[in-house]
C-alpha positions as YAML, in Angstrom:
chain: A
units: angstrom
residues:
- id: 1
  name: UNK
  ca: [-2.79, -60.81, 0.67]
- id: 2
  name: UNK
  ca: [-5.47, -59.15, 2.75]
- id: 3
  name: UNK
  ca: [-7.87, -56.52, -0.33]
- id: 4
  name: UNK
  ca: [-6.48, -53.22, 0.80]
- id: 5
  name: UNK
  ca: [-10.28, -51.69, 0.87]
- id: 6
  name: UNK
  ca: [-11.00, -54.67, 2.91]
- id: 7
  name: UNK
  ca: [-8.19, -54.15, 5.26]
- id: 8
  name: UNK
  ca: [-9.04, -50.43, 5.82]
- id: 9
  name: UNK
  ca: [-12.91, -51.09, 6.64]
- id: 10
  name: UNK
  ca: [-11.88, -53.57, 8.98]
- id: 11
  name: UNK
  ca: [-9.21, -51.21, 10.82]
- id: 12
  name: UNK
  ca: [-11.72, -48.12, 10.91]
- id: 13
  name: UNK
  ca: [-14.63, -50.42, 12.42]
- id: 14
  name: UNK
  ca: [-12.14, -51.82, 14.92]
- id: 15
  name: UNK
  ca: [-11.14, -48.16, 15.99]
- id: 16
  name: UNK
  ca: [-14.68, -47.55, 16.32]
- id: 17
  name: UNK
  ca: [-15.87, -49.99, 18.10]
- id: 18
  name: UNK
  ca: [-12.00, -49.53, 20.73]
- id: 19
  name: UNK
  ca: [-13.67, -46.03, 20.83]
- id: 20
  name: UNK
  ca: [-17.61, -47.43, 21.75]
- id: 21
  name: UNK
  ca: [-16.14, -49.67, 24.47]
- id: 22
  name: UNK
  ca: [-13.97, -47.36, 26.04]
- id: 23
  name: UNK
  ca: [-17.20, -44.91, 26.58]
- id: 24
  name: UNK
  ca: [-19.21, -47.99, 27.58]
- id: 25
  name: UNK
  ca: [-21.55, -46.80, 24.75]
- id: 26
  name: UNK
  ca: [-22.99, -50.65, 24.17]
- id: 27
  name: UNK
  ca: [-25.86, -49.59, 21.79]
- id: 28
  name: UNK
  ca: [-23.00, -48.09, 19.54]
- id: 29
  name: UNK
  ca: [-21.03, -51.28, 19.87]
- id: 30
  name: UNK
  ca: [-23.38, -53.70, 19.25]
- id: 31
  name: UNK
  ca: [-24.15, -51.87, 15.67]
- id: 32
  name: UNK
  ca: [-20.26, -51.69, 15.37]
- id: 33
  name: UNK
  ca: [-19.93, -55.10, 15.93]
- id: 34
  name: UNK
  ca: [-23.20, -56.47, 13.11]
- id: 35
  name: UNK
  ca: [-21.63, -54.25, 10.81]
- id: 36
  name: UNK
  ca: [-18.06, -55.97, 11.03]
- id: 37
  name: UNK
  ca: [-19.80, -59.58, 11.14]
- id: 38
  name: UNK
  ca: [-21.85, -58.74, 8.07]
- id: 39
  name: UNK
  ca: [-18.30, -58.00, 6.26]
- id: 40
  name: UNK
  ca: [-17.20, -61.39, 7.28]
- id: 41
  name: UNK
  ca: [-20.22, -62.94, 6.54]
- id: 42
  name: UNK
  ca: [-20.23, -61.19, 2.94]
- id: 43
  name: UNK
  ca: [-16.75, -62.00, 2.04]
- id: 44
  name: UNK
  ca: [-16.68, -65.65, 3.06]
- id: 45
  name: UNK
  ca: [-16.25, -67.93, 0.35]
- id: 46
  name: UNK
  ca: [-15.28, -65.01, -1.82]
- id: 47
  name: UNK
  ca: [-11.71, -64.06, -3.22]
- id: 48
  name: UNK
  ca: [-12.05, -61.24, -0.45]
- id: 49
  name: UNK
  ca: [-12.13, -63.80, 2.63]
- id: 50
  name: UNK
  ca: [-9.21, -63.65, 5.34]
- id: 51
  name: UNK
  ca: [-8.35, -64.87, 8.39]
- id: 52
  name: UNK
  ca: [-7.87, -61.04, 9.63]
- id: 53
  name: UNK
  ca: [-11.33, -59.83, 9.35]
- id: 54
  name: UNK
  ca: [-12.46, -63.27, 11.38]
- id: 55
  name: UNK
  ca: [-9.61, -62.61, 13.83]
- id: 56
  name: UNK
  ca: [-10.77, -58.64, 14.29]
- id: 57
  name: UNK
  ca: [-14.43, -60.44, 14.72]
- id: 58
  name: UNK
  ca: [-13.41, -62.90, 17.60]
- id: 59
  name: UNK
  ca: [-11.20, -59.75, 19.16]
- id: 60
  name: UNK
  ca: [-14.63, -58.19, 19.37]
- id: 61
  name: UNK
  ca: [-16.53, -61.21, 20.42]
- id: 62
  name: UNK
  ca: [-17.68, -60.67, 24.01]
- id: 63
  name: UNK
  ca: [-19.33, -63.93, 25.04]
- id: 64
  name: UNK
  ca: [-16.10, -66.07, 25.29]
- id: 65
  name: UNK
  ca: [-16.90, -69.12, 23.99]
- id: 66
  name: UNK
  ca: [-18.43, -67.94, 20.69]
- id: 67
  name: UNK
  ca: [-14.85, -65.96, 20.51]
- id: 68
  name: UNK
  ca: [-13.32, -68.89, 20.46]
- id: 69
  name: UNK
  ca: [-15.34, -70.83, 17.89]
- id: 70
  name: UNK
  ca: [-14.84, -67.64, 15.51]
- id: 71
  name: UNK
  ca: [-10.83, -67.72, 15.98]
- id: 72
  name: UNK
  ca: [-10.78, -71.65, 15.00]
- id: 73
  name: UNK
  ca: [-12.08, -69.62, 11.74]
- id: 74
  name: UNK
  ca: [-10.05, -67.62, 11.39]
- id: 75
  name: UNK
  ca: [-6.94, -70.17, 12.32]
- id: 76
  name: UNK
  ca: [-8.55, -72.45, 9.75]
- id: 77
  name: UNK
  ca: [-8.20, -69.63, 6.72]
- id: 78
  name: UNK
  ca: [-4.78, -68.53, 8.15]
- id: 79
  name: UNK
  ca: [-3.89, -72.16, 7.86]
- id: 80
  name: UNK
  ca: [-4.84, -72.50, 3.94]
- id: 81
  name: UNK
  ca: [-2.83, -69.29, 2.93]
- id: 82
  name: UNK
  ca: [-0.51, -70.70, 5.42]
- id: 83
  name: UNK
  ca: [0.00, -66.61, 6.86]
- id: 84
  name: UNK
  ca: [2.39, -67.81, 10.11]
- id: 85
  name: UNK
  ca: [1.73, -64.36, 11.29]
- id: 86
  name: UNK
  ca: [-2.35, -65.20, 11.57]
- id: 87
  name: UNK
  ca: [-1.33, -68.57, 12.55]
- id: 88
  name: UNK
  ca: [0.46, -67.42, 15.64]
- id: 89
  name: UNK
  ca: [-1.44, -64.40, 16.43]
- id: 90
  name: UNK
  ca: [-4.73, -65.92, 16.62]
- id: 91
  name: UNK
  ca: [-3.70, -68.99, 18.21]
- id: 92
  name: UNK
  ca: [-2.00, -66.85, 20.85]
- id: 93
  name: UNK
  ca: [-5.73, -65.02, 21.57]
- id: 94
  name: UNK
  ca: [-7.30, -68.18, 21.87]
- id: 95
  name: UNK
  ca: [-4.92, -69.12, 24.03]
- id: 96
  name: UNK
  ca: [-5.46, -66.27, 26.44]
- id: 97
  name: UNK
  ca: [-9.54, -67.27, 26.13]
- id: 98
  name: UNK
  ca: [-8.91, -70.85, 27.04]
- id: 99
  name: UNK
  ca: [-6.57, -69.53, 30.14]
- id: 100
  name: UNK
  ca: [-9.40, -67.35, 30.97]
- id: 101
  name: UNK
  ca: [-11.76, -70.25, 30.61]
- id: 102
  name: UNK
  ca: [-10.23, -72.26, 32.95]
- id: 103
  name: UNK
  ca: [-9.33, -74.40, 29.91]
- id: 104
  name: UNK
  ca: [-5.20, -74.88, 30.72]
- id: 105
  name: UNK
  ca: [-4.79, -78.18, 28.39]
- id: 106
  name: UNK
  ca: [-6.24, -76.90, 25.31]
- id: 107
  name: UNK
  ca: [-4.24, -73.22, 26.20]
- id: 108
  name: UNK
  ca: [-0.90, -74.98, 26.06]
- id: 109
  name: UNK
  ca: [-1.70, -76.55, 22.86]
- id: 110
  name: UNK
  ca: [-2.55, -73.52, 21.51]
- id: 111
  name: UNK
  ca: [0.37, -72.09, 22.32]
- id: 112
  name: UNK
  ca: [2.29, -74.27, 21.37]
- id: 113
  name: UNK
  ca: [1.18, -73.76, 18.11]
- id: 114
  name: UNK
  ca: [1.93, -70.20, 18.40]
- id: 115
  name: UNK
  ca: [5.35, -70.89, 19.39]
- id: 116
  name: UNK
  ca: [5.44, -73.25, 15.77]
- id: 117
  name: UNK
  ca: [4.24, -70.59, 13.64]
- id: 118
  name: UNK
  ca: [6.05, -67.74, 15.38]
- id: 119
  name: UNK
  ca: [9.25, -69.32, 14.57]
- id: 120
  name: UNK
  ca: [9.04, -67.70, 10.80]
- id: 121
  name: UNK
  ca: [8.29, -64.20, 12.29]
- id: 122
  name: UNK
  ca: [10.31, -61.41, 12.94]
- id: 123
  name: UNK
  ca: [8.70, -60.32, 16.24]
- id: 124
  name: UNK
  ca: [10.72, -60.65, 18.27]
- id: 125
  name: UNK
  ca: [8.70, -59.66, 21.70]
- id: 126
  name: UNK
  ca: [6.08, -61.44, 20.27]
- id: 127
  name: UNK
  ca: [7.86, -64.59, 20.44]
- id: 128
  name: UNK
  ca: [9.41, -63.93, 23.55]
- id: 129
  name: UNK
  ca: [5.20, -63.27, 24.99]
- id: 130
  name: UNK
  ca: [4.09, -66.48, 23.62]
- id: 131
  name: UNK
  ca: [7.24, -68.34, 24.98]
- id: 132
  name: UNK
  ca: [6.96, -66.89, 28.55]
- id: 133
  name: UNK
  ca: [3.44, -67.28, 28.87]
- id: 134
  name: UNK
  ca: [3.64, -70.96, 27.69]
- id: 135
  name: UNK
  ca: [6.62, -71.63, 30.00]
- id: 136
  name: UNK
  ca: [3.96, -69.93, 32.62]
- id: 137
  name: UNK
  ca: [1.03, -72.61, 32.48]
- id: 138
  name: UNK
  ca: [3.66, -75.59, 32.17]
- id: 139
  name: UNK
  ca: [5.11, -75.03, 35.60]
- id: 140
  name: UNK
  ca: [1.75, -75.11, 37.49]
...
């Protein structure tokens, strides 16, 4: 369970920096964005680390590959508390990286994965995204 005080800084920085971006305004972004790594940073390897506040990170993350290095983070702690919703959620947005990437293999095994850990979530559309999009790269 994600520290409610935790979750809430987390949501309000990712508001602000949805706001930042959609003005262009990258000087307010880029402080934004150190502000919400030094929360992951500061939390790591405390009782306050979770996968959401590495997945909000990686969301964030412009240069692509760094996104992706941040996600297998946040997969990783997802993985320990073994939170199916993280688990499938954050393997779905690497997937959609690694698509962009030009990185189809490694996509499909990410989703894949998704498709695993979505099976013990109620989303329903969520499931349904995952399975079409996975369905998608097999038949090219």
């Amino acid at each position: 369970m994600i520290n409610t005080k935790i979750y809430k800084s987390i949501y309000v920085l990712a508001e602000k920096l949805l706001e930042a971006d959609s003005k262009n305004d990258q000087k307010t972004f880029d402080a934004l964005y150190g502000q919400l790594k030094d929360l992951c940073i500061e939390n790591e390897k405390s009782d306050k680390d979770h996968p959401e506040q590495w997945e909000t990170l990686a969301d964030f993350t412009e240069d692509l590959d760094k996104a992706l290095v941040i996600y297998q983070k946040a997969l990783d702690k997802a993985a320990v508390i073994n939170s199916k919703d993280h688990l499938a959620s954050i393997a779905f947005s690497m997937a959609e990286l690694q698509i962009e990437l030009g990185q189809t293999d490694a996509a499909i095994k990410s989703l894949q994965s998704a498709k695993i850990s979505a099976n013990k979530i109620e989303d329903k559309e969520f499931k349904a995204e995952i399975s079409d999009l996975l369905a998608k790269l097999l038949a090219n």
